[in-house]
C-alpha positions as CSV (number, residue, x, y, z in Angstrom):
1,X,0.0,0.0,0.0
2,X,1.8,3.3,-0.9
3,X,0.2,6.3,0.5
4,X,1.6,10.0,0.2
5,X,3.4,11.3,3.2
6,X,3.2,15.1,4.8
7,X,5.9,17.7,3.8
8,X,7.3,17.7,7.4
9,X,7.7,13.9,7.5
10,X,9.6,14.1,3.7
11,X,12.3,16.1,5.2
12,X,12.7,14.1,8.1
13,X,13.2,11.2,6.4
14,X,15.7,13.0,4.5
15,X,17.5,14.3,7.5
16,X,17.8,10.6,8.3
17,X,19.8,9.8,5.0
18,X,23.6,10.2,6.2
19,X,22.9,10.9,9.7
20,X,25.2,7.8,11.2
21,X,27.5,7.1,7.6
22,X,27.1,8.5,3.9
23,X,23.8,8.2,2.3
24,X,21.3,9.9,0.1
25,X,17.4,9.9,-0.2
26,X,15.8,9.4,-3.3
27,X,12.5,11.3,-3.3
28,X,9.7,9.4,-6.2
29,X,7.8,12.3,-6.3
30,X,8.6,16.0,-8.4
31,X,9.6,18.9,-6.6
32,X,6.2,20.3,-7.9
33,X,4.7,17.7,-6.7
34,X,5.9,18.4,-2.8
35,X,4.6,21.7,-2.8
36,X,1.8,21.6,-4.5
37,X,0.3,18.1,-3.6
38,X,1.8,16.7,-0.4
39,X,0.2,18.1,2.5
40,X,2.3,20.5,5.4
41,X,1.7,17.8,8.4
42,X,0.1,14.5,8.8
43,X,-2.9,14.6,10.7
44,X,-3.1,12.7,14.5
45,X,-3.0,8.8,14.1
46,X,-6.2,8.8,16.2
47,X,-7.7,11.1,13.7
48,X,-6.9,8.6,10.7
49,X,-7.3,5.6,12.2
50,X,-10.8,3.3,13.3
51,X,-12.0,3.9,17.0
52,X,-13.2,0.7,17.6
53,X,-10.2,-0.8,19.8
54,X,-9.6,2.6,21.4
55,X,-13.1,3.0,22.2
56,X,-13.2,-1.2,23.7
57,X,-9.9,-0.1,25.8
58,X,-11.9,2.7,27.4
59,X,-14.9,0.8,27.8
60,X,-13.0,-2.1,29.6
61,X,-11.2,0.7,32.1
62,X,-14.3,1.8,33.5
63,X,-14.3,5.1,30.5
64,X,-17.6,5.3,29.8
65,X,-18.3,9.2,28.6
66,X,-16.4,8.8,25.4
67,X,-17.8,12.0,24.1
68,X,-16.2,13.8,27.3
69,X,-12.9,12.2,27.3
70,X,-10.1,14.0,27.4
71,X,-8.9,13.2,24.5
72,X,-5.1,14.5,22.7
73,X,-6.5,15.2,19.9
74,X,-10.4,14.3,20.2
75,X,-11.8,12.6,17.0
76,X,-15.1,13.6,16.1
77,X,-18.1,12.8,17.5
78,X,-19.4,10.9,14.6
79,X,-16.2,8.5,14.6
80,X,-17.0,7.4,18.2
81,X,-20.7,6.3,17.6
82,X,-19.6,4.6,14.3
83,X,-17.6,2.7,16.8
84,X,-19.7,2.0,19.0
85,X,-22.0,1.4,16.4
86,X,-19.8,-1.1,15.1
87,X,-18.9,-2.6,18.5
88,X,-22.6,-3.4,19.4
89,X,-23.0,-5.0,15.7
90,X,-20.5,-7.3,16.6
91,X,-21.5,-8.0,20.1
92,X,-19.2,-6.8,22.1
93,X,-21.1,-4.1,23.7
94,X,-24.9,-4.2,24.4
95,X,-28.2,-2.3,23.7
96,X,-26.8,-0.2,26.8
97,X,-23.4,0.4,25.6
98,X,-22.2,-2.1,28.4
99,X,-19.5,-4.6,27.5
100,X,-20.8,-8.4,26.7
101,X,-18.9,-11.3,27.7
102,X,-17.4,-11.3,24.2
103,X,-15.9,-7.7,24.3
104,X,-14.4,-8.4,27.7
105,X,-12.6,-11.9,25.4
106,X,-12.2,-9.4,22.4
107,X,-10.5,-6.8,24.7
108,X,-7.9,-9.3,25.4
């Protein structure tokens, strides 16, 4: 799977190249290219990545205002009750939002 990178990460990856012998870093991508495509930063994992196992962690430590969690960087609202969503399609929480015997094994 090849995704693009941000700007920021491009040249610290560069920076990398040489840093304990000689080396070089090969860019595959036009100089246009990194300013005109590549975005400045890469956004927070927990903003690119699925809630479901953050949101089962939480659940099993007793967490159960999501919403109100002091999140980092908090993911949107919508992310957490597609989670949870998810979670109670699969069993591991309840009508309630209360973990099931099988989200307690799948939290394991």
């Amino acid at each position: 799977l090849v995704s693009p990178i941000s700007r920021a990460s491009a040249r610290q990856r560069a920076g990398r190249a040489g840093r304990t012998r000689p080396g070089k870093c090969f860019r595959l991508y036009t100089e246009k290219s990194f300013h005109e495509d590549l975005q400045e930063t890469t956004y927070p994992e927990i903003l690119r990545s699925k809630m479901s196992n953050v949101v089962l962690t939480l659940k099993k430590l007793g967490i159960d205002d999501l919403v109100h969690f002091d999140f980092m960087d908090p993911p949107a609202p919508e992310t957490l009750m597609r989670a949870l969503e998810l979670l109670n399609y699969l069993g591991a929480l309840d009508d309630e939002g209360e973990m099931t015997e099988l989200g307690y094994q799948m939290s394991e």
